[in-house]
C-alpha positions as CSV (number, residue, x, y, z in Angstrom):
1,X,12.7,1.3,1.0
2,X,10.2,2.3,-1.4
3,X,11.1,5.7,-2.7
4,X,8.2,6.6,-4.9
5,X,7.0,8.8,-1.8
6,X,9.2,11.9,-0.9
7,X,9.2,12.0,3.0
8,X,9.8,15.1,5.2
9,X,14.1,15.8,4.6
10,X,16.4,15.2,7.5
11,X,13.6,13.2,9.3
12,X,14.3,9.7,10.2
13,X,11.4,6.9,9.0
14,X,9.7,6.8,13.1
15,X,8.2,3.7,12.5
16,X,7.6,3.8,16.4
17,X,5.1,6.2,16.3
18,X,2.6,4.1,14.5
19,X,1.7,2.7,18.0
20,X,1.4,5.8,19.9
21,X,-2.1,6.8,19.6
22,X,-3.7,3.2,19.7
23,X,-1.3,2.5,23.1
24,X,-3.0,5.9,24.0
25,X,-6.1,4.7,23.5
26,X,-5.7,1.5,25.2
27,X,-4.3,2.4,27.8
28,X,-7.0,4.8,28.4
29,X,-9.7,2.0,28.4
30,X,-8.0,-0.4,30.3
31,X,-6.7,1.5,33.6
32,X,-10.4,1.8,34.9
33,X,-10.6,-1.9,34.9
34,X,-7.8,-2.3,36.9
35,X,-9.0,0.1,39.6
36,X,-12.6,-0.8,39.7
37,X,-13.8,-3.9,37.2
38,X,-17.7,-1.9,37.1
39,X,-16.3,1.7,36.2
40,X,-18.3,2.3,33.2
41,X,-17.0,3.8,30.1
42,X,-18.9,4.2,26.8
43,X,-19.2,1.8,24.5
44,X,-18.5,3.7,21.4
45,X,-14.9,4.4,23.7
46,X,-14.4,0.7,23.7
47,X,-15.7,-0.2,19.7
48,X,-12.7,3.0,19.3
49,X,-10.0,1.2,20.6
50,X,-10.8,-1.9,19.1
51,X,-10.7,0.2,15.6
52,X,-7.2,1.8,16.7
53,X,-6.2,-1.5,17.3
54,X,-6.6,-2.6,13.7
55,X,-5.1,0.0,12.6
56,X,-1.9,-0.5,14.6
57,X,-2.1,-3.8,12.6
58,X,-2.8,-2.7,9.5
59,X,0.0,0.0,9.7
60,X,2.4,-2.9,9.9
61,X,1.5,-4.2,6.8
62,X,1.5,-0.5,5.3
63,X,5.9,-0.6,6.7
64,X,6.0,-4.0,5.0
65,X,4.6,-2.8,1.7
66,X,6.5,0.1,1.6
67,X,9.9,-2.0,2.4
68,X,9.2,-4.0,-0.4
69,X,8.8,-7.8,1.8
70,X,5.5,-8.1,0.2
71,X,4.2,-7.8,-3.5
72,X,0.5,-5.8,-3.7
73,X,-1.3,-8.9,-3.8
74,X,0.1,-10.3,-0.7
75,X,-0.6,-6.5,0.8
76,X,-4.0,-7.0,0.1
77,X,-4.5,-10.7,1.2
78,X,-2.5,-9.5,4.7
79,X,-4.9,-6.5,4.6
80,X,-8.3,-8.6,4.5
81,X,-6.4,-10.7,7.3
82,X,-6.3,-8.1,9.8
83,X,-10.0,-6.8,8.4
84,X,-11.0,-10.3,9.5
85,X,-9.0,-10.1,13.1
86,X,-10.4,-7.1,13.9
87,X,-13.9,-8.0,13.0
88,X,-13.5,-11.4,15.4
89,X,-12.7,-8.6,18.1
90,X,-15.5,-6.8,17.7
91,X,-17.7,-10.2,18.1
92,X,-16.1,-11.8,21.1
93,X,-15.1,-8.6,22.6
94,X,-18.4,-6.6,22.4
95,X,-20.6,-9.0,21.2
96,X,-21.7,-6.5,18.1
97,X,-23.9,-8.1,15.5
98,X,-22.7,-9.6,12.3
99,X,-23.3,-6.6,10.1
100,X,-22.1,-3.9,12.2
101,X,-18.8,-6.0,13.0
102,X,-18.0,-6.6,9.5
103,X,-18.4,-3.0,8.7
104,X,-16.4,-2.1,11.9
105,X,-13.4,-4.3,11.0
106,X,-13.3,-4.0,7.2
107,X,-14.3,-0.5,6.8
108,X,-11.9,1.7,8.9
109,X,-8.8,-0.9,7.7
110,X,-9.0,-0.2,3.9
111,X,-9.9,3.7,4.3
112,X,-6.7,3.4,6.5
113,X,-4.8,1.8,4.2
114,X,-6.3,4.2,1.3
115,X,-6.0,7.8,3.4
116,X,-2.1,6.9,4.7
117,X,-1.0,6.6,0.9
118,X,-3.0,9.7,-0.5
119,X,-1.7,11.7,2.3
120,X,2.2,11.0,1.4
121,X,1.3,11.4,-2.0
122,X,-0.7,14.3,-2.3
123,X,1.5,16.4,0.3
124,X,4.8,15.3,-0.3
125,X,7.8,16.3,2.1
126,X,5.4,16.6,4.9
127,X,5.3,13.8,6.8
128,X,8.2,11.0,7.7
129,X,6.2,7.6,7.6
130,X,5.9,7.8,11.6
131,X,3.6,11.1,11.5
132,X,1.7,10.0,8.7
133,X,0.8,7.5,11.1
134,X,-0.5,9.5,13.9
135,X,-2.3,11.9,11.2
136,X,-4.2,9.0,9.3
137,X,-5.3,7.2,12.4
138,X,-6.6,9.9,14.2
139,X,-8.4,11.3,11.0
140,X,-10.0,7.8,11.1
141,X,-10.7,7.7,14.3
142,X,-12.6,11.0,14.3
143,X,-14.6,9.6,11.3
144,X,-15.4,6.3,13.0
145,X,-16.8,8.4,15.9
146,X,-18.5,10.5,14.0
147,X,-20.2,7.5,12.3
148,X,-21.0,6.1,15.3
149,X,-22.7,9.3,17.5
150,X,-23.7,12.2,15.1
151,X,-26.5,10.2,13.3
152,X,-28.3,9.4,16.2
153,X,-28.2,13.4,17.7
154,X,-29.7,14.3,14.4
155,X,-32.3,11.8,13.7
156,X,-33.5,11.5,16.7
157,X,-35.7,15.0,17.7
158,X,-37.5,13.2,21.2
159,X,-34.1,12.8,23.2
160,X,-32.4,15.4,25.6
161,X,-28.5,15.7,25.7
162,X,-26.4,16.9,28.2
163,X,-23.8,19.9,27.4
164,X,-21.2,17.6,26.4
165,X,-22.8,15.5,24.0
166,X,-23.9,18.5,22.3
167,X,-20.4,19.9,21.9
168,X,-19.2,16.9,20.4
169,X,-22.2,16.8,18.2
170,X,-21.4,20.8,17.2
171,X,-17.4,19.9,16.9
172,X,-18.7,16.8,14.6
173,X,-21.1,18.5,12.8
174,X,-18.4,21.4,11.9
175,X,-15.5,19.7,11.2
176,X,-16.8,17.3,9.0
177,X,-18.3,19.7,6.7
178,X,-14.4,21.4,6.4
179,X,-12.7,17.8,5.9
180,X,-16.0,17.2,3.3
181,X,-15.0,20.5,1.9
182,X,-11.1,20.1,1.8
183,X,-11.7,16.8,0.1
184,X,-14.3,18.3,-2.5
185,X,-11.4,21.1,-3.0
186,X,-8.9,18.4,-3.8
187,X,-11.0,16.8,-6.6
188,X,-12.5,19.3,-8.6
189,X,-9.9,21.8,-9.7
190,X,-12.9,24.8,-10.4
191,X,-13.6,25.0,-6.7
192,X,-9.9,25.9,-6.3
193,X,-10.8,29.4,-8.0
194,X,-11.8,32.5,-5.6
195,X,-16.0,33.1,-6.3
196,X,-17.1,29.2,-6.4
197,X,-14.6,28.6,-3.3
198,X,-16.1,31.4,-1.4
199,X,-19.7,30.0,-2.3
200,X,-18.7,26.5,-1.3
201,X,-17.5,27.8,2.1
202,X,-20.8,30.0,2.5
203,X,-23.2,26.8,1.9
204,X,-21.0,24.7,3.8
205,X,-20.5,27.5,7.2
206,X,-25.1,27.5,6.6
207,X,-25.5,23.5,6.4
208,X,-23.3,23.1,9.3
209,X,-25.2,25.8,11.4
210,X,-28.7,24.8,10.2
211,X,-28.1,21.0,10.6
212,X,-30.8,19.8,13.4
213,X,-29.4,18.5,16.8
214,X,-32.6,17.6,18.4
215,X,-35.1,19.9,17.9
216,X,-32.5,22.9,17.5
217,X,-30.3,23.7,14.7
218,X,-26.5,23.9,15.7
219,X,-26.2,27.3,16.0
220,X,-28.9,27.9,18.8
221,X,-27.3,24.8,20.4
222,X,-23.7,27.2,20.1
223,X,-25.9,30.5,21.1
224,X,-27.5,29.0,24.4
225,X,-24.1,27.4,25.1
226,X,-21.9,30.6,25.2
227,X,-24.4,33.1,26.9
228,X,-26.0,31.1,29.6
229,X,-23.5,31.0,31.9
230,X,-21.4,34.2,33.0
231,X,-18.3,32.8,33.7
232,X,-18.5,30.9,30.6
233,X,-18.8,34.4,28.5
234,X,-15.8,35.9,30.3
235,X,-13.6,33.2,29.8
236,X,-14.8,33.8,26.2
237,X,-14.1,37.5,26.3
238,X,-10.1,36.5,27.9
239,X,-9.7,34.0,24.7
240,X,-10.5,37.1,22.6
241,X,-8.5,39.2,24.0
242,X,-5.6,36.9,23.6
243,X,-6.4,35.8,20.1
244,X,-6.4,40.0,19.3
245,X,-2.6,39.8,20.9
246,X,-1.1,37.0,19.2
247,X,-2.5,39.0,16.0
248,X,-0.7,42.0,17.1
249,X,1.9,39.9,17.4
250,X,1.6,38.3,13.8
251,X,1.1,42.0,12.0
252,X,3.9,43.8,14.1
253,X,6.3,40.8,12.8
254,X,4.6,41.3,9.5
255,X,6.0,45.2,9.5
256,X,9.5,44.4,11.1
257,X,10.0,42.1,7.7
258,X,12.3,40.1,9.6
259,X,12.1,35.9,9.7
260,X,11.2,34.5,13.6
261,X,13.6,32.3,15.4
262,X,12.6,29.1,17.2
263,X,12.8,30.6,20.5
264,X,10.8,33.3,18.8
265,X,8.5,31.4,17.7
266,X,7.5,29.9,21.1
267,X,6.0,33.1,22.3
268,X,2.6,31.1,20.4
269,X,3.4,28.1,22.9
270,X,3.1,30.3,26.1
271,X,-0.2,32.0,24.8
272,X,-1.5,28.7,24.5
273,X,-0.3,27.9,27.7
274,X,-2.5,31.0,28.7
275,X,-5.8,29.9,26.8
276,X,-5.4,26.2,27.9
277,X,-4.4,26.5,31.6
278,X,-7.4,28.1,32.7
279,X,-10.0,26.6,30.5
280,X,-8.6,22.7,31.9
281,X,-8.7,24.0,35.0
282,X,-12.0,26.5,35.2
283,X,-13.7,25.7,31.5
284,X,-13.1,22.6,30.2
285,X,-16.1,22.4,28.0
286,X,-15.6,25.9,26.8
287,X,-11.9,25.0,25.8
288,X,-13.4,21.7,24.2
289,X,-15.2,23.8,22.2
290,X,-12.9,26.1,21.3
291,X,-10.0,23.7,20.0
292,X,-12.3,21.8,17.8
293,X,-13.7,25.4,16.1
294,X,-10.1,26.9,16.1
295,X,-9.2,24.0,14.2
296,X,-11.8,24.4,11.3
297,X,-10.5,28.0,11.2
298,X,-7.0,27.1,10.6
299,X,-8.0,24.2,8.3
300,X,-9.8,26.5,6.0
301,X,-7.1,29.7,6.2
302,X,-4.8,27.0,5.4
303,X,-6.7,26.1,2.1
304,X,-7.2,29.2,1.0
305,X,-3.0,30.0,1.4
306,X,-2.7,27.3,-0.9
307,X,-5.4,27.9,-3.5
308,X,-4.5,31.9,-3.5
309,X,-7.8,32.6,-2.1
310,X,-8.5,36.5,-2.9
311,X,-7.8,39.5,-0.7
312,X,-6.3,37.0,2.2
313,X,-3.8,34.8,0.1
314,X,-1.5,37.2,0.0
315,X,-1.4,38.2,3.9
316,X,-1.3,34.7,4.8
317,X,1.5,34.0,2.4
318,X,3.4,36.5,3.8
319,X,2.8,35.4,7.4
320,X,3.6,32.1,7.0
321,X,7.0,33.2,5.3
322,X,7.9,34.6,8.6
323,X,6.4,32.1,11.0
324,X,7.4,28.9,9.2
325,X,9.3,25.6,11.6
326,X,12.2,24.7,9.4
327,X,9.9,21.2,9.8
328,X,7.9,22.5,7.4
329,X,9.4,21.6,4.3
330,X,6.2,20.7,2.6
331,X,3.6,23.0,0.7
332,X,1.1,23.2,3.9
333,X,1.9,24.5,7.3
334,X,1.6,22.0,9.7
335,X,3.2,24.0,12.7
336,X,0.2,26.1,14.2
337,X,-2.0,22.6,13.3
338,X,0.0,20.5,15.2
339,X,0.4,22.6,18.2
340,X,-3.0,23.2,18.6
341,X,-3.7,19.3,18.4
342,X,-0.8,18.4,20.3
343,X,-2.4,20.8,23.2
344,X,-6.0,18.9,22.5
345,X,-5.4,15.5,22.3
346,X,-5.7,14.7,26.2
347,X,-8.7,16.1,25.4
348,X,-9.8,14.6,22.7
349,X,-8.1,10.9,23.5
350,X,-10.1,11.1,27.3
351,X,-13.4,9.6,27.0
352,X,-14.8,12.0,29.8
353,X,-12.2,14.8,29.7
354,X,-15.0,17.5,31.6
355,X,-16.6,15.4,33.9
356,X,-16.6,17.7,36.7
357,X,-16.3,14.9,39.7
358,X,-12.8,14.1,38.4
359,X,-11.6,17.3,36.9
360,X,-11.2,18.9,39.8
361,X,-7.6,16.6,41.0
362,X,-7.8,13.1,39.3
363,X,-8.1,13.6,35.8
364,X,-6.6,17.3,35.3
365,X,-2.7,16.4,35.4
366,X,-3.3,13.7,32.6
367,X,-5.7,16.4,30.6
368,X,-2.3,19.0,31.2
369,X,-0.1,16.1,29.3
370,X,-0.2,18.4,25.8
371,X,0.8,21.6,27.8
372,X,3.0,20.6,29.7
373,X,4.9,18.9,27.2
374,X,4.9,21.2,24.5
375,X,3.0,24.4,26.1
376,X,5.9,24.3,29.2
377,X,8.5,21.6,28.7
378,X,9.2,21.9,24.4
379,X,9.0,25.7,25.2
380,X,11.7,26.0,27.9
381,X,13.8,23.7,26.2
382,X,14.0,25.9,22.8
383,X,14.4,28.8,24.8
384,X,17.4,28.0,27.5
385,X,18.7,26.3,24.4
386,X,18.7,28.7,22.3
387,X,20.2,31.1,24.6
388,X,22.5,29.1,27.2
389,X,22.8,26.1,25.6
390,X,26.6,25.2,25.2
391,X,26.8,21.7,25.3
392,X,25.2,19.7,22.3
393,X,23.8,15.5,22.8
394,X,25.3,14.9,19.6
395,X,27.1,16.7,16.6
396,X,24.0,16.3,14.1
397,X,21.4,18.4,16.4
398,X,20.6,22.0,17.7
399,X,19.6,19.9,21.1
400,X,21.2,20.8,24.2
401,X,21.6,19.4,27.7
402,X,20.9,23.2,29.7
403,X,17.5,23.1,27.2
404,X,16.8,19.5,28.4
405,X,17.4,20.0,32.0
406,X,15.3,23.4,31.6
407,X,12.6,21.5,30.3
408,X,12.8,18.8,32.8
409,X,12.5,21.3,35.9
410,X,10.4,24.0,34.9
411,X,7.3,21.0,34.0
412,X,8.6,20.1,37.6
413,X,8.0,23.2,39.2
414,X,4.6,24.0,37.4
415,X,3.2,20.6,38.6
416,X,4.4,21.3,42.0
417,X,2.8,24.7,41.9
418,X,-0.7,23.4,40.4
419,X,-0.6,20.5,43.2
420,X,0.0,23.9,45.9
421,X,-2.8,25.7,44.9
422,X,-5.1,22.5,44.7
423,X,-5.5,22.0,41.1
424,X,-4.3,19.0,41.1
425,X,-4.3,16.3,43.4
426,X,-1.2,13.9,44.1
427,X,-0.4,10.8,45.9
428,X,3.2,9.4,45.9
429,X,2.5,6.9,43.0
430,X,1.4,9.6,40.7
431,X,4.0,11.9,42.1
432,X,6.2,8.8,40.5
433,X,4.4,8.7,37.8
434,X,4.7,12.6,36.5
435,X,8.4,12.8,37.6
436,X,8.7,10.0,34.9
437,X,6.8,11.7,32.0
438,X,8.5,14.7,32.4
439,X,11.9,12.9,31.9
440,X,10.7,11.1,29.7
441,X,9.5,13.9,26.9
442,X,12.3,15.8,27.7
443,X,14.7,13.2,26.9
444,X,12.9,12.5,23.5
445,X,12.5,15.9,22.8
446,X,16.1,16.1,23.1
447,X,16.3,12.8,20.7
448,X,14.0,12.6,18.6
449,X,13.8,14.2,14.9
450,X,9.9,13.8,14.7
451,X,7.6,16.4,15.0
452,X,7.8,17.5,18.5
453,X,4.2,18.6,18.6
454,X,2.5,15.5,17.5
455,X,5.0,13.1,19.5
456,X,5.4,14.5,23.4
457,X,2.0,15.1,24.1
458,X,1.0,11.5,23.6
459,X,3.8,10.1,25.4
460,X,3.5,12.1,28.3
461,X,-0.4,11.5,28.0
462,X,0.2,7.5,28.1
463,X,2.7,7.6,31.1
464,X,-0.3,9.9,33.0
465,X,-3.1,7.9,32.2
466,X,-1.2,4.5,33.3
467,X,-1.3,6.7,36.7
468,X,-4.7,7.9,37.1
């Protein structure tokens, strides 16, 4: 094993996990062709998994180099290999031009192969190799998208969109200017200094609100959006409301002084049980919105923890002292990150997560996979664990079997209550199906010593959408 890279302590390799989110992805694409061969999804979905795929691929050569079976030249040869493969898919598959399959195949494979080595080596102790996985291919992913549908939106002033394609287009837009920022951060030490970061963060909050999406900058687009519809503001005024109590949470910890527990710390999974219940249910593209900006938030009060960004360094500092997962051994703080993706990625993995026709039953208990999981399921297990668990699965974990079976029948009992009140519809198959995913991530949960957060909503997401 090659130890130049120092991995997350007491966390096993997970090797497994590099085949989560393109078997996600997969999966996704190829269920509607086994129910109905003319469903239609959209091609950008398809050229996606085809990407994921190569990077599944390419993330077995990245396990070979790093266990030493191949020298760097060999690496490389193996790397231009899978470029190649991929690039075939993208022909006979799709039928894509030369150009545009060459770029797809090659292009995603080496910043892949680049971004998975910066990240271990630029934030060490963070990651086992397993989540490094998940967090490089989804960062490519997102960039492959976003290559794929934001230069259209803005070039193009003469087309309409509907609501959907301009949140994704705002969400782009946004996040891509913080990951362009985090990156500029990274290289040039002066912008790690309080004035020129504050600037950089001013011009980079105006581009992204004055970039053109049709004939409207972004922030009309995000205007119109949140006060044309009344249901859509209140839902927006509840999400305020609880983001104003999990900070009175945060400061009346901050004045106890005292470090949080894990069962303490799950009061932050049931709030966002709160703010993602209703908006899958009631306001999905007002909750698609919202994870994607809450996101950039966190990504940049993150940076400026670790740069000591003046007056706020020193609050945050303080905050994450308190709230830290003993997971986080690393200089950032991945917890809140992860559990707000692990909530999200139903909806960011689905290629229509709002369309209305199938929200309302069909779609919404694979959408629920992240809260369930982790919102209902990690939650109850930590808790009952904490406080009734006597009898350990092994010497070497915290883990017990009164968590595991907590976690197990309270996802039971909060899909049998959505199914009552007709959020969700069931037949027996997919009755079958959920019973399975909730043993399942419970059972890993209770195994595994990945990050919980990253891992159980994409299981449980895979098992749903082989149902749907």
């Amino acid at each position: 094993m090659n130890n130049f890279y120092k991995t997350r302590p007491g966390a096993s390799p997970g090797w497994w996990l590099c085949c989560l989110l393109p078997v996600c992805y997969a999966a996704t694409l190829w269920r509607p062709y086994q129910q109905d061969h003319q469903q239609h999804l959209p091609r950008d979905y398809k050229r996606t998994v085809l990407v994921t795929f190569g990077l599944l691929l390419q993330s077995l050569v990245i396990r070979g180099s790093l266990e030493s079976r191949w020298n760097r030249g060999q690496a490389i040869l193996l790397t231009l290999l899978v470029a190649a493969f991929n690039w075939g898919l993208f022909t006979v598959c799709l039928k894509e031009n030369v150009v545009f399959a060459s770029v797809s195949g090659l292009l995603p494979v080496v910043l892949y192969d680049k971004l998975y080595f910066t990240l271990l080596k630029t934030i060490p102790k963070s990651f086992s190799y397993g989540e490094a996985f998940i967090v490089a291919q989804g960062l490519i992913a997102f960039a492959f998208c976003t290559f794929l549908q934001l230069p259209p939106v803005i070039l193009r002033t003469d087309a309409s969109y509907t609501e959907l394609q301009l949140i994704y287009a705002i969400l782009q837009i946004g996040l891509l200017g913080i990951l362009l920022l985090v990156c500029a951060t990274y290289s040039f030490t002066w912008l790690r200094k309080t004035v020129p970061f504050w600037i950089a963060l001013g011009i980079t909050s105006s581009l992204v609100a004055l970039c053109p999406i049709g004939k409207l900058p972004a922030v009309t687009h995000l205007v119109l959006f949140f006060v044309n519809d009344k249901q859509t503001m209140m839902t927006t005024g509840m999400y305020l409301a609880l983001l104003a109590l999990t900070v009175s949470f945060i400061v009346w910890h901050l004045n106890y002084g005292r470090r949080t527990t894990t069962a303490t710390r799950k009061v932050f999974h049931f709030l966002i049980v709160l703010v993602y219940g209703p908006g899958l249910w009631y306001q999905c593209r007002l909750l698609y919105l919202a994870s994607g900006l809450i996101l950039a938030v966190l990504i940049v009060l993150e940076m400026a923890r670790l740069i000591q960004l003046a007056p706020v360094a020193n609050v945050l500092n303080v905050a994450v002292n308190l709230f830290v997962d003993e997971k986080d051994a690393g200089a950032v703080a991945l917890t809140p990150l992860y559990l707000l993706v692990g909530c999200s990625l139903p909806l960011w993995l689905h290629p229509v997560p709002c369309d209305l026709t199938n929200s309302g039953g069909l779609q919404m208990l694979t959408l629920s996979a992240g809260v369930l999981s982790i919102g209902i399921g990690d939650t109850a297990a930590s808790v009952v664990g904490y406080h009734l668990g006597r009898h350990k699965w092994h010497a070497s974990t915290n883990k017990s079997v009164e968590g595991t079976v907590a976690s197990v029948l309270l996802q039971a009992l909060a899909i049998g209550a959505l199914y009552h009140i007709g959020v969700i519809h069931l037949t027996v198959s997919r009755a079958a199906y959920a019973g399975v995913a909730v043993i399942v991530n419970a059972l890993v949960e209770s195994r595994t010593d990945q990050i919980d957060n990253l891992v159980l909503p994409l299981i449980t997401y895979l098992i749903l959408v082989s149902s749907s």
